[in-house]
MISE-326985 format. One record per residue: x, y, z of N, C-alpha, C, O in turn; residue in one letter. Coordinates in steps of 0.1 Angstrom, whole numbers. Example, Ala and Ser with C-alpha at 12.3 -4.5 7.8 and 13.67 -1.06 7.14 Angstrom:
REM MISE-326985
 neast nnorth   nup caeast canorth  caup ceast cnorth   cup oeast onorth   oup code
   132    -57    78    123     -45    78   132    -33    78   142    -33    85    A
   128    -22    71    137     -11    71   129      0    79   134     11    80    S
END
This chain:
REM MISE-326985
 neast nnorth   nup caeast canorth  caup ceast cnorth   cup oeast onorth   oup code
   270    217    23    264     228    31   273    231    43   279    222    49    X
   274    240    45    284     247    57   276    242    69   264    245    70    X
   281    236    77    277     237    92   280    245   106   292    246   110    X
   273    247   111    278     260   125   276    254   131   264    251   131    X
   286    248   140    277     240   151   285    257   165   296    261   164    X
   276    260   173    278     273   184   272    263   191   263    255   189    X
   281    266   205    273     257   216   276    273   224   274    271   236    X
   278    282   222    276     294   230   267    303   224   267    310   214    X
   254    300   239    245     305   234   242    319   242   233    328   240    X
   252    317   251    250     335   258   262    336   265   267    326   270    X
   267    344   265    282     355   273   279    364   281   288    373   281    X
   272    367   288    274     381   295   287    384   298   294    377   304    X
   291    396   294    303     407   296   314    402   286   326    403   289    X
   308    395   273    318     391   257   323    394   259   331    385   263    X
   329    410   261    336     418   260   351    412   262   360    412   254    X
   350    408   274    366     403   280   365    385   279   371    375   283    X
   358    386   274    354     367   268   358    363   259   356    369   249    X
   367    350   258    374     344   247   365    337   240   358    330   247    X
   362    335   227    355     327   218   364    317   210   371    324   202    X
   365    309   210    373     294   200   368    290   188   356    289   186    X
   379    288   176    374     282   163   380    273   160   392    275   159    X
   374    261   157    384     248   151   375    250   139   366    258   138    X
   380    238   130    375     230   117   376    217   116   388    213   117    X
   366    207   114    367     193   115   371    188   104   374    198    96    X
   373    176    99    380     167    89   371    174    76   377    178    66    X
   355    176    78    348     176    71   352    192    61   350    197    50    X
   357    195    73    358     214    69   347    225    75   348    236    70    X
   339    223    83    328     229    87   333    232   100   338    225   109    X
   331    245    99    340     255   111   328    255   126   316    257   127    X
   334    254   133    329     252   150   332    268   160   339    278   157    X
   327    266   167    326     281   182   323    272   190   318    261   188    X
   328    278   203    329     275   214   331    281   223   339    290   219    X
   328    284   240    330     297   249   348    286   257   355    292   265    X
   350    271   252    361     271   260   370    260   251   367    253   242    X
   382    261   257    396     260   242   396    243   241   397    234   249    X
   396    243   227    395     229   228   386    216   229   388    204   227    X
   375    223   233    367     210   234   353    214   225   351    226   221    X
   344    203   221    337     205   213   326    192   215   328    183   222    X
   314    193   207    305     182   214   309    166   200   312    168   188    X
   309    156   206    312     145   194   298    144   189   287    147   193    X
   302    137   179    289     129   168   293    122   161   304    123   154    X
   283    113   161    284     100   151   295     91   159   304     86   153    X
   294     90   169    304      78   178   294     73   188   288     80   196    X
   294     62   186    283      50   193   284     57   210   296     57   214    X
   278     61   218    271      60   231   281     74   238   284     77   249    X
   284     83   222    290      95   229   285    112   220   290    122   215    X
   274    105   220    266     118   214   262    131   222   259    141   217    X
   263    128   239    263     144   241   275    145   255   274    149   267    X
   286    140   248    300     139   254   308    149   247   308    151   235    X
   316    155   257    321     168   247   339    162   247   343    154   256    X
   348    166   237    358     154   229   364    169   226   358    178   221    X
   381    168   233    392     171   231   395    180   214   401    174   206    X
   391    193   211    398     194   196   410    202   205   409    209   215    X
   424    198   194    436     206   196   438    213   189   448    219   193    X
   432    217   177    435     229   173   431    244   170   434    253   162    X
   418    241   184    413     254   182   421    265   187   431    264   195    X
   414    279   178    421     290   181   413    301   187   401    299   188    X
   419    314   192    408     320   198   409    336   182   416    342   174    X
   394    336   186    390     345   171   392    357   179   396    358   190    X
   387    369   170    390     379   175   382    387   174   384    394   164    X
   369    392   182    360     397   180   358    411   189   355    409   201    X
   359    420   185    358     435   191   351    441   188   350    441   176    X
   340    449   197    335     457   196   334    471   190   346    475   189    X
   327    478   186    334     493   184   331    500   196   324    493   202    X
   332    511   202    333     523   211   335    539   202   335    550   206    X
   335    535   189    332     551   181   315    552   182   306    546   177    X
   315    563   192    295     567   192   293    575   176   302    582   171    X
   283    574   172    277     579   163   265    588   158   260    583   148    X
   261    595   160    246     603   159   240    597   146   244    595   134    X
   227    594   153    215     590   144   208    601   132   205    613   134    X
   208    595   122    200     608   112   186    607   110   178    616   107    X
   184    594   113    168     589   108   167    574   111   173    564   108    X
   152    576   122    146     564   125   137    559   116   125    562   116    X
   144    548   105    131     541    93   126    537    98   116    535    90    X
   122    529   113    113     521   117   116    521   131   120    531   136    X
   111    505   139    113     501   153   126    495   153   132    493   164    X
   130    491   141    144     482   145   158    488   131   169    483   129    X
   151    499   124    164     500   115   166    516   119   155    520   123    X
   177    526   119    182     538   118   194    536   108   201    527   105    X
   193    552   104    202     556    94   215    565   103   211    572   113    X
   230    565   100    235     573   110   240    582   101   240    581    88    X
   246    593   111    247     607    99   257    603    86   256    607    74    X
   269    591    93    278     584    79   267    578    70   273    569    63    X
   256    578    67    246     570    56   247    560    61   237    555    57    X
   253    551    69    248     539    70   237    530    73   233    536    84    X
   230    522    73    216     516    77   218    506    86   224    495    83    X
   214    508    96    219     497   109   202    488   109   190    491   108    X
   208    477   110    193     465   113   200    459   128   210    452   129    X
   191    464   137    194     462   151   190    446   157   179    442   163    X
   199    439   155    202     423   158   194    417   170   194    422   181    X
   187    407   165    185     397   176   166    400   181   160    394   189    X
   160    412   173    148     414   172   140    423   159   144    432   153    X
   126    416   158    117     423   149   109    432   159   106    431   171    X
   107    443   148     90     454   155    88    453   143    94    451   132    X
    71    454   147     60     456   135    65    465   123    74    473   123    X
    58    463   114     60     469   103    54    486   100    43    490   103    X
    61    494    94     54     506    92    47    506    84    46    496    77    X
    38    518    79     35     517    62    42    524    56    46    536    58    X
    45    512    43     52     513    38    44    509    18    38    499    14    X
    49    522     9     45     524    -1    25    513     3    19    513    14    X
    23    509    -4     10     508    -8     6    497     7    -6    496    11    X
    18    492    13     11     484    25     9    490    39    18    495    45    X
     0    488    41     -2     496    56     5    491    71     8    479    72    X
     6    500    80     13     498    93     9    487   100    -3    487   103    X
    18    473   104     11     466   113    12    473   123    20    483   124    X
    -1    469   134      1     470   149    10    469   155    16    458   156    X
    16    484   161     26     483   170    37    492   162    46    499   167    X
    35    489   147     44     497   143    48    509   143    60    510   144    X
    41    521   143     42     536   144    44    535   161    52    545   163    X
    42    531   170     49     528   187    59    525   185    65    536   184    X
    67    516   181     79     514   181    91    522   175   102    524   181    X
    87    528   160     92     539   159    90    552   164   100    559   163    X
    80    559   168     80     570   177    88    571   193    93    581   199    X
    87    552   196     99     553   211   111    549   206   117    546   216    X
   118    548   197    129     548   191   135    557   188   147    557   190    X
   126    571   183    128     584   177   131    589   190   143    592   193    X
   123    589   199    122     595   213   131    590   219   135    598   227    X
   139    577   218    148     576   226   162    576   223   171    570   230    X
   165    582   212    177     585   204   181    600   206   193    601   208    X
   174    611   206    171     621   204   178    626   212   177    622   224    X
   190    637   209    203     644   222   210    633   225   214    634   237    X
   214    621   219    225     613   219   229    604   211   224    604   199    X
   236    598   213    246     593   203   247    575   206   243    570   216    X
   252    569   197    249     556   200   265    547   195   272    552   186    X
   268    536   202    277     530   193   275    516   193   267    511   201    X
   283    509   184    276     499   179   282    486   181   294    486   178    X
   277    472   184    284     462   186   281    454   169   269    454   167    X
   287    448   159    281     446   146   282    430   151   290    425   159    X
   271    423   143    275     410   145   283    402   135   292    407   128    X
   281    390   135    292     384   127   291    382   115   299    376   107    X
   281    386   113    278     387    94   280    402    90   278    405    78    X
   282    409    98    285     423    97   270    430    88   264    440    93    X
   264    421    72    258     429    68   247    421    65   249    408    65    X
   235    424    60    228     416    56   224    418    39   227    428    31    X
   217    409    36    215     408    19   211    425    14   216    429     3    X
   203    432    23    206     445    17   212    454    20   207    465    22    X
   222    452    20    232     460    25   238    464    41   249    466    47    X
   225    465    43    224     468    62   235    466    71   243    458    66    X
   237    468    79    247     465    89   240    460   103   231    466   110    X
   245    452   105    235     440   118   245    451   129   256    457   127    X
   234    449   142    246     458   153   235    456   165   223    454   166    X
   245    455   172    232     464   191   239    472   186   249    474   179    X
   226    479   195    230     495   198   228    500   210   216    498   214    X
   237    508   217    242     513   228   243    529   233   252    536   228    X
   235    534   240    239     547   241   248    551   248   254    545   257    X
   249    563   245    262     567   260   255    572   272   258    583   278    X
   248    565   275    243     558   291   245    548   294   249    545   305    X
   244    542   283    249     524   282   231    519   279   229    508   283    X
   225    522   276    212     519   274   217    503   263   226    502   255    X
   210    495   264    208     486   253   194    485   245   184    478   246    X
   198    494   235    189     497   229   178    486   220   166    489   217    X
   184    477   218    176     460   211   167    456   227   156    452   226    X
   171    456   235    168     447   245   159    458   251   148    453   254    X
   160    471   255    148     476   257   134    483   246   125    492   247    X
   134    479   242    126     478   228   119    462   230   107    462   228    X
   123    450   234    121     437   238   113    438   253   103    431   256    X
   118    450   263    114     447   272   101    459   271    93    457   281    X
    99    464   267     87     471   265    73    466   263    62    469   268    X
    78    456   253     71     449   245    72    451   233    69    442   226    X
    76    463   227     74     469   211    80    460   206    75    460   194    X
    92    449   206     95     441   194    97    428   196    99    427   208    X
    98    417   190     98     406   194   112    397   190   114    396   178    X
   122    391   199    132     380   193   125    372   183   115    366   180    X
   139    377   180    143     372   164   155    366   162   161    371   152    X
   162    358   167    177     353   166   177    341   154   170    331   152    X
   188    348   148    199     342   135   205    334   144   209    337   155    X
   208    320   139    220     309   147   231    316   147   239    314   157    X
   236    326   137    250     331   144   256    342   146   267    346   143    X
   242    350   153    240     360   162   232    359   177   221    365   180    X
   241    349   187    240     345   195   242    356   210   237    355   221    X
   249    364   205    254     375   216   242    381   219   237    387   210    X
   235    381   236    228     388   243   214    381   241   204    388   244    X
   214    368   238    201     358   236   197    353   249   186    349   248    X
   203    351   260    195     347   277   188    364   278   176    364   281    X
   194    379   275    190     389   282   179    387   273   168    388   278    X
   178    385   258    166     392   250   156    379   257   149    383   267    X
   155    371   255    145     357   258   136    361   273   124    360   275    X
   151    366   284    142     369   292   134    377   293   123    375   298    X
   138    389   286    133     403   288   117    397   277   106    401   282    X
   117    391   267    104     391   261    95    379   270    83    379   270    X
   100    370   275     95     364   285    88    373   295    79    367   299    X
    89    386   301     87     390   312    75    399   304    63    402   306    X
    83    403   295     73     413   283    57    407   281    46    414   279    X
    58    393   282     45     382   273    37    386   286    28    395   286    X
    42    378   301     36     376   307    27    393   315    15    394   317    X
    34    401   316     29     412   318    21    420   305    18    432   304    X
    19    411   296     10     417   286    14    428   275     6    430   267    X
    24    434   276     34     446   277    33    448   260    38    439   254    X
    26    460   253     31     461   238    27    455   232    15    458   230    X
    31    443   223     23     437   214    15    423   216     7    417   209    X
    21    420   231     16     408   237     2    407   244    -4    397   249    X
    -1    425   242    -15     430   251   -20    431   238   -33    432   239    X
   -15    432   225    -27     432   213   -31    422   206   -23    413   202    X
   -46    422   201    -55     407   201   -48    405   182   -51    395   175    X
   -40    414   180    -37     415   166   -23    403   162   -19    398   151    X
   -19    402   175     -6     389   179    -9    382   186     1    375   189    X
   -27    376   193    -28     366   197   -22    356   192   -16    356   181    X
   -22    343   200    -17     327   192   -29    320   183   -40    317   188    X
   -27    317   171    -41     311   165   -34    300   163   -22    296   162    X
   -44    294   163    -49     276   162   -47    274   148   -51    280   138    X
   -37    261   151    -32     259   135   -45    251   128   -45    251   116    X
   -53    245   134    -66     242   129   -78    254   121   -87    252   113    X
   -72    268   125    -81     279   120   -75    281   106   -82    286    97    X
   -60    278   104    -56     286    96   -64    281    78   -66    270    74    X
   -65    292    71    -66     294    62   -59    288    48   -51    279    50    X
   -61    291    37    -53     284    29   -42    298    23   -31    298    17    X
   -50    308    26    -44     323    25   -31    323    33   -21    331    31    X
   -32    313    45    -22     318    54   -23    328    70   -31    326    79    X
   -16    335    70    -17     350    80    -6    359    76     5    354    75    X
    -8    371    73      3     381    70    11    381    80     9    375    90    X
    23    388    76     34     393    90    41    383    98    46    372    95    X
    41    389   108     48     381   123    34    370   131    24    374   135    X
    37    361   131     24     353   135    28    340   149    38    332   150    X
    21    341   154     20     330   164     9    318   165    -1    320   172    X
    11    304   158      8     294   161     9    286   170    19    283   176    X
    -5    281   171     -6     270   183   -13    257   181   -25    257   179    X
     0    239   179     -9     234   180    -4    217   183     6    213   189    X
   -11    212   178      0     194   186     6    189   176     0    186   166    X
    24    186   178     32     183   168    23    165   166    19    157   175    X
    23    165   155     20     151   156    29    136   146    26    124   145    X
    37    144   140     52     142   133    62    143   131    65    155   129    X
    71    137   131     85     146   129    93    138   118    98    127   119    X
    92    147   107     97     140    92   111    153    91   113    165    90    X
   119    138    91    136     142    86   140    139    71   140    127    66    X
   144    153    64    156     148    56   169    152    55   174    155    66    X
   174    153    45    193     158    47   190    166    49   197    169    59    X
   181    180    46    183     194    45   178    198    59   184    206    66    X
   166    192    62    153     197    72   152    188    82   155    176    82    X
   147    195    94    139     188   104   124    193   100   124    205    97    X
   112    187    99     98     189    98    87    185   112    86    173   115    X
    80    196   118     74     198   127    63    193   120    64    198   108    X
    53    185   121     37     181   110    27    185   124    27    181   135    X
    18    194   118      7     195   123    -6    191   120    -6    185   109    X
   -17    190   124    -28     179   118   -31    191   108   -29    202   112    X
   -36    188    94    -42     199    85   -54    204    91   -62    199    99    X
   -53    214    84    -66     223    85   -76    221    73   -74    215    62    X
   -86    229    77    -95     225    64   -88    234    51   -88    230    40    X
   -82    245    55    -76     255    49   -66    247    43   -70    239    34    X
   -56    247    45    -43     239    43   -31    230    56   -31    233    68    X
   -24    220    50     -9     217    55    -2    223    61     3    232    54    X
     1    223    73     10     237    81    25    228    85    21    217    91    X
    40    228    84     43     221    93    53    235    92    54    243    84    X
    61    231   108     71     239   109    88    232   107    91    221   110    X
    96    243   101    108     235    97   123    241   107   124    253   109    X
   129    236   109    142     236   116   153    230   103   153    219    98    X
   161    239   101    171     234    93   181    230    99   187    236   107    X
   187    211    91    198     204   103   211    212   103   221    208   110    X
   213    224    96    224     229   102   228    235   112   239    236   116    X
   214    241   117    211     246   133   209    236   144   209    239   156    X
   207    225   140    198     214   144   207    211   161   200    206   171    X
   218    213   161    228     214   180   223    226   185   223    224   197    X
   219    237   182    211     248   191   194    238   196   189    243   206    X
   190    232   192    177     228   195   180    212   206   180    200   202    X
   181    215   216    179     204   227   177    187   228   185    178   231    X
   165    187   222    159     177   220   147    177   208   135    179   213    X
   148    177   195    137     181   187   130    166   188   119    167   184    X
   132    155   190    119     145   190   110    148   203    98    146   204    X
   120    155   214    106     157   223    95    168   220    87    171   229    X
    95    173   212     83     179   203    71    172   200    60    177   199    X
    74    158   199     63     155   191    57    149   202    64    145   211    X
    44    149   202     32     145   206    26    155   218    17    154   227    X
    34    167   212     36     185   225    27    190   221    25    183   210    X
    16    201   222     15     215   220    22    226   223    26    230   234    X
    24    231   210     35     235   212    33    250   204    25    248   195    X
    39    265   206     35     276   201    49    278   191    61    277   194    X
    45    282   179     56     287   169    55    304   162    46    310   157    X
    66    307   165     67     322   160    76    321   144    86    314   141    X
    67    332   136     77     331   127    71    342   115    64    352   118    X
    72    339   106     64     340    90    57    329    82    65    320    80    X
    48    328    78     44     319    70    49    321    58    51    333    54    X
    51    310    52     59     306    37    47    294    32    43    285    39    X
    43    297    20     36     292    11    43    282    -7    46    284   -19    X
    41    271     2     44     265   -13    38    249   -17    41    240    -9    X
    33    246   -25     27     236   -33    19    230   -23    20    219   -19    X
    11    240   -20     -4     235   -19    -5    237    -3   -15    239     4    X
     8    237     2     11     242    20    18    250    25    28    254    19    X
    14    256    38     23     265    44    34    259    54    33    247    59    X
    44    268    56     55     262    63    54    278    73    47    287    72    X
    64    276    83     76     286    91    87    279    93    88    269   100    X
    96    285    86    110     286    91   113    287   108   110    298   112    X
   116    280   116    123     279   127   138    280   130   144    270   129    X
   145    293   133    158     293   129   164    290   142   176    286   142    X
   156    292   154    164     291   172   151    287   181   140    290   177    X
   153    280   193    147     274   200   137    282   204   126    278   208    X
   142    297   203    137     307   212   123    311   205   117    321   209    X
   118    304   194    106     308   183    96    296   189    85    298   185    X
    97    284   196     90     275   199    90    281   216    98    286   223    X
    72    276   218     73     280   233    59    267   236    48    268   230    X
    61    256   243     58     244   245    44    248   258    46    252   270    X
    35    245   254     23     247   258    20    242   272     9    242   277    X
END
């Protein structure tokens, strides 16, 4: 399995910012915001000691500055640009629209109507992230107007969408965190609707919850294997809930044993299988500690 270990979890002003890449013995490629150094593991009493690499290099990551006009807003978080392309705007979800036979979550038809509205007599250009595309084709990007608007992050600060960070789409994760931090507490968009309250992982169902969902409840395990970290919650009469962290991400997350014996809130999707539900936990920023 490939490992990312990124200990840069925010840059303000990338732009003129050097980023570093080594490869260990193992072959599993590393990032870094400074040349050379990197955190050790697996050496007795120097686990969060950061250790000399010499052969990192600096990567090369540029922006674009070609602005583009929008042809069509599919949603709160995807546009089409007049080149046909399909942009999936990085580092956040908005509700869902209706779509063929499933109907609009809450929030969704808001998100895309201030999207539409705020595109509208301008042009946008695009920062792509490092996967450039996603499984359907998409192209990952912020997006920027020529105002300089940031268009992911005000969509976050409204409330209309919620962080969502990929481990290695780290670029602009302190602004989005805070901005929906400020978003929660002022109630703002979807944090003011009872349709995204936090439910009690004791209520849940064996059905589950559709969509974007927020649980709340006391870790009361923490089961490791090679692949996974496992969050265990007490069952429900419904079903098994636990939440999962994959160890390849597992250096973005601080301290995951101090989890347990927390209440603690999980953002995510529910995933269903043999007889329990799970969430995928992909960044710190989906756990919010009671």
């Amino acid at each position: 399995m490939r490992i990312l270990l990124i200990l840069l979890l925010c840059l303000p002003g990338w732009v003129n910012a050097e980023i570093y890449q080594w490869q260990d013995a193992n072959g599993s490629k590393h990032f870094s915001d400074r040349q050379g150094w990197g955190k050790c593991r697996n050496r007795p009493g120097t686990d969060a000691t950061e250790c000399p690499v010499a052969d990192a290099k600096i990567i090369d990551i540029k922006p674009g500055y070609d602005f583009h006009k929008v042809k069509t807003v599919y949603d709160g978080d995807t546009v089409v640009l007049e080149d046909g392309r399909k942009i999936r705007l990085l580092g956040i979800n908005t509700p869902e629209i209706q779509h063929r036979d499933n109907p609009a979550d809450a929030g969704g038809d808001e998100a895309k109507r201030w999207l539409t509205d705020k595109l509208k007599n301008t042009k946008v250009r695009l920062e792509v992230g490092a996967e450039k595309t996603d499984k359907y084709g998409r192209t990952l990007a912020h997006l920027f107007t020529e105002k300089k608007e940031h268009i992911n992050l005000q969509l976050v600060e409204t409330g209309l969408a919620a962080v969502n960070i990929y481990p290695t789409e780290l670029f602009y994760i302190n602004e989005l965190v805070k901005a929906q931090s400020q978003a929660e507490q002022a109630k703002r968009g979807i944090w003011g609707r009872p349709e995204y309250a936090a439910i009690p992982v004791a209520s849940l169902s064996e059905a589950g919850h559709p969509g974007w969902t927020r649980l709340v409840g006391k870790v009361v395990n923490i089961r490791k294997t090679r692949k996974s970290i496992y969050l265990e919650f007490p069952p429900s009469e419904g079903s098994a809930f636990e939440a999962r962290i994959e160890s390849q991400w597992l250096d973005l997350f601080p301290d995951v044993n101090g989890y347990l014996g927390k209440t603690i809130e999980v953002r995510g999707w529910l995933n269903k299988s043999k007889g329990h539900l799970s969430m995928l936990i992909r960044h710190p920023s989906a756990i919010k500690i009671q």
